[in-house]
C-alpha positions, 0 to 999 in steps of 0.5 A: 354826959349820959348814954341810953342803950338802943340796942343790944346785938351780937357783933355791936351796940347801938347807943345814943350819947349826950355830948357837949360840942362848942359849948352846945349839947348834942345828940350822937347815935354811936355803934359800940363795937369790940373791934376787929383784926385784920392779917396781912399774909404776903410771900413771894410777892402774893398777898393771901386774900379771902373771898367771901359774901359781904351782906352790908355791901351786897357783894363778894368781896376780896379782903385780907383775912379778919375778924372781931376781937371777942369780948376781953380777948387781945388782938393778937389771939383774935389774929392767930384765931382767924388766920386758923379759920379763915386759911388754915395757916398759923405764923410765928411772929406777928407785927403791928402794922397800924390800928385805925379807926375805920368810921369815928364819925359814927363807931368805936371800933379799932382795926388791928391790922397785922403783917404775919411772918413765918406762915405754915399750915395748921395741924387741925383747922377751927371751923369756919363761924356759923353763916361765913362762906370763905375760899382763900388765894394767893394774889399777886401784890401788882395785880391786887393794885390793879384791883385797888385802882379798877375797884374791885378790891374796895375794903379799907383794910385790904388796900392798907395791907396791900400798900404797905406790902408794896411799900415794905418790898420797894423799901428792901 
């Protein structure tokens, strides 16, 4: 199978790939990406959530804490990297909720979604990236699915971490 390179950028890769499906070959236009992490933050029944501008979806969105995984780096160093940036907070241990695949029709990337416990304040907080415009609150978990269900929390990766939270809480 061959692949041709369409175009090179920062965040991703375009590529079209040769593919054989039920004997016929085809065509397939793929997004290669690093993947990213996303952290799931909750304590006293409030879940840590980043308002920030969305350019591909045209609005402020509330979503977890996130970023992409730099080339060779492992998941979790990206998750305590961005925890720092993005909130200021470090935590102790992090647990592997899920990995998924947001969109296989069409991307290679993986979500790395984590639960961090332990959380505190950093010493000395990385800067934001260049362009990013982020303030974090603290959610109350029954409102964030109020959110969900009145769809202004629309972020895949949000609506994982706030419903297994949910989950996690009625399961103690």
């Amino acid at each position: 199978m061959r692949e041709k390179e369409i175009y090179h950028g920062h965040v991703f890769d375009v590529i079209q790939k040769e593919v054989e499906i039920d004997g016929r070959e085809c065509i397939r236009d793929l997004v290669v990406h690093h993947g990213g992490v996303a952290l799931s933050c909750v304590k006293d029944h409030q879940i840590l959530l980043v308002r920030q501008t969305r350019t591909a979806a045209d609005a402020i969105t509330l979503e977890i804490p996130a970023g992409t995984i730099e080339p060779h780096e492992k998941p979790d160093v990206t998750g305590l990297r961005e925890l720092n940036e993005e909130a200021g907070l470090t935590c102790e241990k992090m647990n592997l909720i899920t990995a998924f695949w947001p969109t296989p029709g069409y991307s290679t990337e993986v979500i790395y979604v984590y639960e961090c416990l332990g959380l505190s304040e950093v010493n000395q907080r990385r800067p934001l990236d260049e362009g990013e415009d982020i303030t974090s609150l603290w959610m109350d978990l029954d409102e964030a699915k109020r959110a969900i269900e009145e769809g202004s929390i629309r972020d895949g990766k949000t609506i994982i971490a706030i419903y297994h939270a949910l989950l996690k809480e009625k399961d103690h």
